[in-house]
N, C-alpha and C positions, 0 to 999 in steps of 0.2 A: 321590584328588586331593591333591596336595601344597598345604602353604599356601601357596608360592608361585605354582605354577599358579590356584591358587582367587584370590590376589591378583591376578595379573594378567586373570585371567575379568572378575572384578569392571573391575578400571580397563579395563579394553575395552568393556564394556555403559556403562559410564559417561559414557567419550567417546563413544559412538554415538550414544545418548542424547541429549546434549548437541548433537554435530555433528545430531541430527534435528531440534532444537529451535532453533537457528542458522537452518537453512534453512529452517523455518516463518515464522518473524521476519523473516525477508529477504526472501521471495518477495514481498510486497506492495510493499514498497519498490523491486525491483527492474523491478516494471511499471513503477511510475511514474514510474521513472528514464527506460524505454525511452518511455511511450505520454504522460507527460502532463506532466511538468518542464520541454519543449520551451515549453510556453504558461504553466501554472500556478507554475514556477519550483522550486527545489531548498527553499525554504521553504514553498511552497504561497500565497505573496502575490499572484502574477500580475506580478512588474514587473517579467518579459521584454517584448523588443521583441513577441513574439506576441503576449502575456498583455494588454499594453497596447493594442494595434491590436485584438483580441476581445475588448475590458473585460472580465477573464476576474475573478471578483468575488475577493478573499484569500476562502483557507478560515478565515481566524480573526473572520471577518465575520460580526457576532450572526446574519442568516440564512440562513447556511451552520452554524454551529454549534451552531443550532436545530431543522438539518434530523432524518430518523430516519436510521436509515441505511438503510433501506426508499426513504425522499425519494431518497437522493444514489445507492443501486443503480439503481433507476430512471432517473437523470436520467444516469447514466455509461453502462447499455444504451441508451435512450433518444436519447440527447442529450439538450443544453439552449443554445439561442442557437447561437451559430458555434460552440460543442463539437460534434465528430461522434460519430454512435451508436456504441457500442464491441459491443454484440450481435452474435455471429458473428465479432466478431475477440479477444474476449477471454470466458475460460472464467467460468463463475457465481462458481465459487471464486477466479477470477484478480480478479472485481472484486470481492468482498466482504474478500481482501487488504489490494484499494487502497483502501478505504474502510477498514479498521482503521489502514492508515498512512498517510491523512490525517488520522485522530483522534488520530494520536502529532503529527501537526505542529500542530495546535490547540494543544495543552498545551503550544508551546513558545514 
């Protein structure tokens, strides 16, 4: 193998790499673009017109921030109030996603 070829092996496992770790990052995000930003808001405050008509509580609310994430997997299979159960329409891994990036909208 040439070092050129060897250099470009390398920068190709590197972007793959990366572009896999991209789409790791994003997959949660992009439920909660499709299944829950409609009520909870693109910050995660709730104050959509839905958000406000479901008093849908902000996720930066000490007991939403307090919950585990055990609490809030549960309460997204589940339901919780006028939330509907997401069990059977979103995969275990699809909600444990959206439950790590509701923990990036905490911290902002």
């Amino acid at each position: 193998m040439t070092k050129t070829t060897r250099s470009q092996a390398v920068l190709a496992l590197v972007f793959a790499l990366a572009g896999t770790m991209s789409l790791a990052q994003t997959g949660g995000e992009a439920t909660f673009k499709a299944k829950c930003q409609m009520c909870h808001g693109a910050d995660g405050l709730g104050a959509t017109p839905a958000g406000k008509s479901m008093k849908a509580v902000p996720f930066t609310a000490p007991a939403i921030v307090h919950k585990t994430d055990a609490e809030l997997i549960a309460s997204t299979k589940n339901g919780k109030g006028k939330m509907p159960a997401y069990a059977g329409k979103l995969t275990d891994a699809e909600i444990k996603d959206v439950i790590a990036y509701v923990r990036t909208l905490q911290k902002k």
